[in-house]
BAMIKOL-19419 format. One line per field, with one value per residue (C-alpha): residue in three letters; x, y, z. Coordinates in nm, 4 decimals. Last residue first. Example, Ala and Ser with C-alpha at 12.3 -4.5 7.8 and 13.67 -1.06 7.14 Angstrom:
r SER; ALA .
u 1.3670; 1.2300 .
v -0.1060; -0.4500 .
w 0.7140; 0.7800 .
//
This chain:
r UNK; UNK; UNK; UNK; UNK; UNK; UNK; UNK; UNK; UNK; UNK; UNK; UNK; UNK; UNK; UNK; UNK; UNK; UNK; UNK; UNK; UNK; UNK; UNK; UNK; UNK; UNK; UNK; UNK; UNK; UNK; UNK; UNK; UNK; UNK; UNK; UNK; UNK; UNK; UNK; UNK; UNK; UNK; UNK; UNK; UNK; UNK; UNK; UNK; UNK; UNK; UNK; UNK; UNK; UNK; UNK; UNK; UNK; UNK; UNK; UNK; UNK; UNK; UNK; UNK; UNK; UNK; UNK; UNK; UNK; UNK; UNK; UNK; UNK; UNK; UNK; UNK; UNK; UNK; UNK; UNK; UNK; UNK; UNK; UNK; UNK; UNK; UNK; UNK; UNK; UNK; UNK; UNK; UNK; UNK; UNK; UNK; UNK; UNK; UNK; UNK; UNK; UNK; UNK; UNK; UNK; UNK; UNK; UNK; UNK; UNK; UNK; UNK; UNK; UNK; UNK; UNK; UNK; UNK; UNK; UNK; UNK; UNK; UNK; UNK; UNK; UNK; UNK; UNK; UNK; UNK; UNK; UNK; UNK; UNK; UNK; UNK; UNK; UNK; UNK; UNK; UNK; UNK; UNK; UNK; UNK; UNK; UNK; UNK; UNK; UNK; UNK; UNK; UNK; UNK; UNK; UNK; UNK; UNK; UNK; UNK; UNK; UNK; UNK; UNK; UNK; UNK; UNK; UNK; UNK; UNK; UNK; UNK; UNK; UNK; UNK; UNK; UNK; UNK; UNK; UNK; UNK; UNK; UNK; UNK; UNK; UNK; UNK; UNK; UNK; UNK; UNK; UNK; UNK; UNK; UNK; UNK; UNK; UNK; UNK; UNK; UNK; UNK; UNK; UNK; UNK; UNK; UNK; UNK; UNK; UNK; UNK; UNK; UNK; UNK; UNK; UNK; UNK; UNK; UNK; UNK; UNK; UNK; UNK; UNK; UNK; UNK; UNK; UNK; UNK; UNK; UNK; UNK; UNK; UNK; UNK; UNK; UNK; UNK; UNK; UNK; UNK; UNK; UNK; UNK; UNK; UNK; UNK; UNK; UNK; UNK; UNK; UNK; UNK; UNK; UNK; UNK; UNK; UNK; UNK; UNK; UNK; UNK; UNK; UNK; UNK; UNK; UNK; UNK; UNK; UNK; UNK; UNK; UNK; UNK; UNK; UNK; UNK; UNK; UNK; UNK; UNK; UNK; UNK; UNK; UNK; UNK; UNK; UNK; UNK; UNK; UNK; UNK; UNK .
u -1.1586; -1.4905; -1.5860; -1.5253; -1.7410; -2.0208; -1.9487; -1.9750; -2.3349; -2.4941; -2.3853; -2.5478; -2.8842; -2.8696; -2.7787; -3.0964; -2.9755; -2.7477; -2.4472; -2.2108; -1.8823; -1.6797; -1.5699; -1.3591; -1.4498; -1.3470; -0.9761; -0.8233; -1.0825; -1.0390; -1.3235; -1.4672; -1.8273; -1.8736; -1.8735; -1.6486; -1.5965; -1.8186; -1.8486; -2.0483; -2.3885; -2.6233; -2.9590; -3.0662; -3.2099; -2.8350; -2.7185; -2.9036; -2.8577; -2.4479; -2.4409; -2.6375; -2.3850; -2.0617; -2.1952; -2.3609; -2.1200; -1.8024; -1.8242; -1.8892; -2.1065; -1.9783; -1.7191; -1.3803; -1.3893; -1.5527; -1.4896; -1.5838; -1.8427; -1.8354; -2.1480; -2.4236; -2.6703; -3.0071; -3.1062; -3.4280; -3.6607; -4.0175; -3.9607; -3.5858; -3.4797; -3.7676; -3.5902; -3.2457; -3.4042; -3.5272; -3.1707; -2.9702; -3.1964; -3.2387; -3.5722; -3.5210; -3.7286; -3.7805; -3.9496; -3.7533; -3.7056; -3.5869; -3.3891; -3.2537; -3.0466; -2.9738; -2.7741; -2.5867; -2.4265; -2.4442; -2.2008; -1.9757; -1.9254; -1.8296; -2.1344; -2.0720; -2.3337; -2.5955; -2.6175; -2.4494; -2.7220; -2.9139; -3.2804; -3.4252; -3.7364; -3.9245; -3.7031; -3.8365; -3.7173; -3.8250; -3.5178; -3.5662; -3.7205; -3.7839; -3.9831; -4.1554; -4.3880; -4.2397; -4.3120; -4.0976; -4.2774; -4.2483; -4.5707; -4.4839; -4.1781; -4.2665; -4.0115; -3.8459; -3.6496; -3.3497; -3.1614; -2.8400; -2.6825; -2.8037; -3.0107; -3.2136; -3.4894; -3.6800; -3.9833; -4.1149; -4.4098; -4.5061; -4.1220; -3.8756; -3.6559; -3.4050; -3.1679; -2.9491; -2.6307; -2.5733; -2.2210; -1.9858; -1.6938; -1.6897; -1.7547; -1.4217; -1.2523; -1.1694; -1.3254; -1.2969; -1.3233; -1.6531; -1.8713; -2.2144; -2.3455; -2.5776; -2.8095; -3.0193; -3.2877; -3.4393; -3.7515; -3.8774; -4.0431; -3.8659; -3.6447; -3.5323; -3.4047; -3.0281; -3.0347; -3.0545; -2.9063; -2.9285; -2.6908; -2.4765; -2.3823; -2.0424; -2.1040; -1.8154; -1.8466; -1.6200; -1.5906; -1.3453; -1.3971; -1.2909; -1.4760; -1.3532; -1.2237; -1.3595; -1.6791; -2.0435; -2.0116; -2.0049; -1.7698; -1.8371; -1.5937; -1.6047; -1.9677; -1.9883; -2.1621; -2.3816; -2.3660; -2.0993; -2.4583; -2.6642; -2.3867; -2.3115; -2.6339; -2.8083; -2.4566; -2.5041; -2.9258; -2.8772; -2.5578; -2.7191; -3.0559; -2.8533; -2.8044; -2.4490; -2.2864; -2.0611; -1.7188; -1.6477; -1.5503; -1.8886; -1.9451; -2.0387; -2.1905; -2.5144; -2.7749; -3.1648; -3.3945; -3.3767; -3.7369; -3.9067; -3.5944; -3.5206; -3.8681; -3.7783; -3.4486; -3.6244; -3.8848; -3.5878; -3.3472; -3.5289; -3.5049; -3.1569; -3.0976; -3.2608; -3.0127; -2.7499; -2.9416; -2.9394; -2.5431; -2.4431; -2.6103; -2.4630; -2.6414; -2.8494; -3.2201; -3.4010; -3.2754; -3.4771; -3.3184; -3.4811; -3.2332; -3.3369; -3.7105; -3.9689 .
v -29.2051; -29.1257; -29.5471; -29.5855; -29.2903; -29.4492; -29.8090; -29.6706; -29.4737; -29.8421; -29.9912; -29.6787; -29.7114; -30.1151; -30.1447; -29.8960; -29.5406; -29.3271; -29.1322; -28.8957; -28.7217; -28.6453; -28.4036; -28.3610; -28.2661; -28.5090; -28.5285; -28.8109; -29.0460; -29.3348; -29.4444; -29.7950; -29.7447; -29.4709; -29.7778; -29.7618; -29.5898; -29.2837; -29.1970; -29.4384; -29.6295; -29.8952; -30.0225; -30.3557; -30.1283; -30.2150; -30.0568; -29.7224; -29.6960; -29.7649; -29.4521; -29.2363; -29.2609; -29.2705; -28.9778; -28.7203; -28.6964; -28.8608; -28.7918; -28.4282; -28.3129; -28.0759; -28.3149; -28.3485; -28.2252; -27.9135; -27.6632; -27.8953; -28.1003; -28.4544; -28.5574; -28.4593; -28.7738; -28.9127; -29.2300; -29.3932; -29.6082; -29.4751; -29.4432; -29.5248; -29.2862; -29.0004; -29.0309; -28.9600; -28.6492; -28.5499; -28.5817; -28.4669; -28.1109; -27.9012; -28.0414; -28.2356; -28.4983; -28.5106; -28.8235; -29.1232; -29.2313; -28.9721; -28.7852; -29.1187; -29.0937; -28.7293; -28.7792; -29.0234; -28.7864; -28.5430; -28.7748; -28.8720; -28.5462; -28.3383; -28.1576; -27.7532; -27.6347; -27.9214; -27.7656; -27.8986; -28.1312; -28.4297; -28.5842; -28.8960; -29.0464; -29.3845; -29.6885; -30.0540; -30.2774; -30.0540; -29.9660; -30.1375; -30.0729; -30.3968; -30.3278; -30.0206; -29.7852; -29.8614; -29.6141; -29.3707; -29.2221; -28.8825; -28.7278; -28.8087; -28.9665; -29.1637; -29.4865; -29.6408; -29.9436; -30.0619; -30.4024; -30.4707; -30.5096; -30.1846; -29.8981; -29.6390; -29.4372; -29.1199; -28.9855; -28.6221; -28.5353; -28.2732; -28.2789; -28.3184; -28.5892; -28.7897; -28.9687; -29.3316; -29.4854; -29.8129; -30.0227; -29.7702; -29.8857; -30.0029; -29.6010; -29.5152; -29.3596; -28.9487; -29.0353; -29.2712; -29.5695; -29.8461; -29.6218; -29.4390; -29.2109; -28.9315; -28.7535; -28.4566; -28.3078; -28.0899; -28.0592; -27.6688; -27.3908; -27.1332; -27.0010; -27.3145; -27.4581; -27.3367; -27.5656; -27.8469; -28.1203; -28.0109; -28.2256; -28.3439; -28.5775; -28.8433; -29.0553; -29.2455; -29.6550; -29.7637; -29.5486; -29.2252; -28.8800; -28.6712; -28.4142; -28.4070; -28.1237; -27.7916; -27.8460; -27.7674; -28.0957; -28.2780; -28.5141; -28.6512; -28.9217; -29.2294; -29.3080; -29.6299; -29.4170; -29.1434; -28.7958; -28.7690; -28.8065; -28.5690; -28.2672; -28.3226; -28.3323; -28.0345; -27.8242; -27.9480; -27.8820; -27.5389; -27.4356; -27.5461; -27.3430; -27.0464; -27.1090; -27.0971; -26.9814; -27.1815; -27.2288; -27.6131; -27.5413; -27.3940; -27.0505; -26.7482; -26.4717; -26.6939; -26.6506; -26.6326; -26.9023; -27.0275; -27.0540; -27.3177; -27.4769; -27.5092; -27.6502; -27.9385; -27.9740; -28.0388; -28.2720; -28.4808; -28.4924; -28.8287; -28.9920; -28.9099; -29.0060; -29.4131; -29.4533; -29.3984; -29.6046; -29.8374; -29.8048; -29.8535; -30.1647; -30.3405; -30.6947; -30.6736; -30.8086; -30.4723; -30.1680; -29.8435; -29.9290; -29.7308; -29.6191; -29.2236; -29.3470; -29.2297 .
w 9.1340; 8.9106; 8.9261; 9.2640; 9.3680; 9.1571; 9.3472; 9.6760; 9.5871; 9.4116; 9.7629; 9.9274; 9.7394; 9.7938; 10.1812; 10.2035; 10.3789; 10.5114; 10.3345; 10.4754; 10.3979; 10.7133; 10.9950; 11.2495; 11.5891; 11.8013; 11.7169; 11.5427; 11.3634; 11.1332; 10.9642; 11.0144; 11.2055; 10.8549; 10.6310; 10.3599; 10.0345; 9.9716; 10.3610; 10.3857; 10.6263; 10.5636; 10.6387; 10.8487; 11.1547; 11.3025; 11.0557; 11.0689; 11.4415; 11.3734; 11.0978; 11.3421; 11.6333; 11.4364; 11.1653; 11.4217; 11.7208; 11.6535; 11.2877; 11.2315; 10.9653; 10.7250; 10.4572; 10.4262; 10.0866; 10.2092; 9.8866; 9.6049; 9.8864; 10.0380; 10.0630; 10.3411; 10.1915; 10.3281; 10.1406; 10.1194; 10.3574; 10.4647; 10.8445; 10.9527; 10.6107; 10.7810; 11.0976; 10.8967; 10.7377; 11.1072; 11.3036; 10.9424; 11.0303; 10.7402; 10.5892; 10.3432; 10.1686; 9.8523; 9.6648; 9.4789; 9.1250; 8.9090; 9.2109; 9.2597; 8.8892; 8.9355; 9.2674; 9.1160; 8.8398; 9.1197; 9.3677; 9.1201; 8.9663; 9.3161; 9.4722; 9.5069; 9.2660; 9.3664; 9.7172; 10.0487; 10.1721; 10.0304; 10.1350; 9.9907; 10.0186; 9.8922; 9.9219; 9.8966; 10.1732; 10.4732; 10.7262; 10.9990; 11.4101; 11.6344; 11.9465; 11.8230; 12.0470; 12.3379; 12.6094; 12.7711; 13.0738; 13.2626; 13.0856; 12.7321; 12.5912; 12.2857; 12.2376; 11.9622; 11.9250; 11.7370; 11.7565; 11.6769; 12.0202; 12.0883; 11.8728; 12.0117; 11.9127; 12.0784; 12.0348; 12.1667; 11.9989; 11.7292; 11.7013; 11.9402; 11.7996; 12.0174; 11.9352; 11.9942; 12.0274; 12.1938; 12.2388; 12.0378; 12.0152; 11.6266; 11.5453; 11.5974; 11.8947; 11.9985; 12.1843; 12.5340; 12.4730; 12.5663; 12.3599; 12.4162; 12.1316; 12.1224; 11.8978; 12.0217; 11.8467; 11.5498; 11.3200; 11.2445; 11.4330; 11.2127; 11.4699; 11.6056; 11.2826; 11.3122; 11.6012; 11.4193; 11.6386; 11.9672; 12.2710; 12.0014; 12.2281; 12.2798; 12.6066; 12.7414; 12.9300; 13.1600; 13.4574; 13.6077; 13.4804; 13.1980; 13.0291; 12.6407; 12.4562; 12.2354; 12.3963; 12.1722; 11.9705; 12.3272; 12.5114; 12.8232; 13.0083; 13.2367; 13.2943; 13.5480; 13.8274; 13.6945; 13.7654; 13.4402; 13.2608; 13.4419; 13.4388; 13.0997; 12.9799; 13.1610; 13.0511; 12.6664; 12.7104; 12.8203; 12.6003; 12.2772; 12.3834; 12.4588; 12.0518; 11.9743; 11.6296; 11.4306; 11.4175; 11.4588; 11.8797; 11.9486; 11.8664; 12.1916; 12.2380; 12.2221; 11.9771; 12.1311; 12.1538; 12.4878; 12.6408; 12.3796; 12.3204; 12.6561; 12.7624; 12.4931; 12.6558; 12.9776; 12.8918; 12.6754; 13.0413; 13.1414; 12.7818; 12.7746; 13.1360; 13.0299; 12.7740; 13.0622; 13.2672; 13.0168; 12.9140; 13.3309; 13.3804; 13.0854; 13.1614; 12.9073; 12.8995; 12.9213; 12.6955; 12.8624; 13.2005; 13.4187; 13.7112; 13.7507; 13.7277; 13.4924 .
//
């Protein structure tokens, strides 16, 4: 697959497809990573938690491809206390491995990135593609630009299209939640019991993989706001912003309880926020439970 694929066609954004087109390039790697790097780091990225020497490998592959590539202005990464600064238009926010904390039992996890037209910290309304990429029993990847989303399998080199025109199913089936019944808030139990009644469970420890499964069967993945983490676990300028605008633009919906997450301010680049993906219906239904307990 060449260095200057553009994996978006039609555009004239140069710079965001080939930048599309380095995540699918650097997947083979990160994969072998996984597989090589298991071990803990000495280290813990900038939220507090502890580094794989897989997290390191694919954050330094990343940064060095991407900031390789004219047009790309700035790097910033879950695993870097600040953002890499060079000169171009467009800025590339990664969680360069997404469920990490999965590695040692073999399960789902990937990287999820975002490209914007300002450098983060910024909202989720400039970002102009975001995508991820799942390494599971094979390597797929989706992204999402000018409201469309596609997915690709990587094998062998080659990204091919798989689906030209990914959305959220009509009529839910899954749902996956984190953060533990005991520390939910009212609203967000009281709701949580009413699609436990009508959907299946799906969760498997990884928001990459529970989202994927939201794209596949329709549903709602939830990380709400907990009783001792009202501000949430997942960060917003590297998981919420970039999956909350795929899921959109697939005809779904994204929260943090009261707005969409592409609206919520943001001052440094690692803070966090409540988080809810799914069917415009089942997060609708979610906004108007939270207003109801205010």
């Amino acid at each position: 697959m060449s260095k200057s694929t553009d994996l978006t066609p039609g555009m004239t954004d140069t710079t965001t497809g080939r930048i599309v087109s380095e995540f699918a390039d650097a997947a083979t790697e990160i994969r072998e990573a996984i597989a090589t790097e298991r071990q803990f780091a000495d280290e813990e990225n900038p939220s507090g938690e502890s580094q794989l020497a897989a997290d390191l490998v694919a954050d330094d592959l990343l940064e060095e491809r991407l900031l390789a590539l004219d047009g790309v202005g700035s790097y910033a990464s879950e695993e870097r206390e600040s953002v890499t600064v060079d000169e171009g238009h467009r800025h590339v926010a990664v969680d360069p491995l997404d469920g990490s904390s999965n590695l040692e039992p073999n399960s789902g996890m990937g990287t999820i990135f975002g490209v914007y037209d300002t450098q983060p910290p910024t909202i989720g309304r400039n970002l102009v593609a975001a995508g991820f990429v799942i390494y599971g029993p094979t390597t797929s990847m989706v992204v999402a630009r000018n409201d469309r989303v596609r997915e690709y399998i990587i094998h062998d080199g080659d990204a091919r299209v798989v689906d030209d025109d990914v959305s959220v199913p009509t009529d839910p089936t899954v749902y996956g939640f984190g953060g533990g019944r005991e520390n939910w808030n009212d609203a967000f139990a009281d709701y949580a019991t009413e699609l436990q009644e009508r959907l299946k469970l799906r969760y498997g420890g990884a928001m990459i993989a529970d989202v994927s499964q939201v794209l596949t069967y329709g549903g709602l993945f939830s990380y709400p706001a907990l009783e001792y983490r009202p501000t949430g676990k997942l960060r917003l300028q590297f998981e919420g912003q970039p999956m909350g605008y795929i899921v959109e633009a697939a005809g779904g919906k994204s929260s943090d309880g009261q707005q969409s997450l592409l609206d919520r301010g943001i001052d440094d680049i690692h803070d966090r926020t409540p988080l809810h993906l799914g069917n415009t219906s089942l997060i609708e239904r979610l906004e108007e439970r939270y207003e109801r307990y205010e």
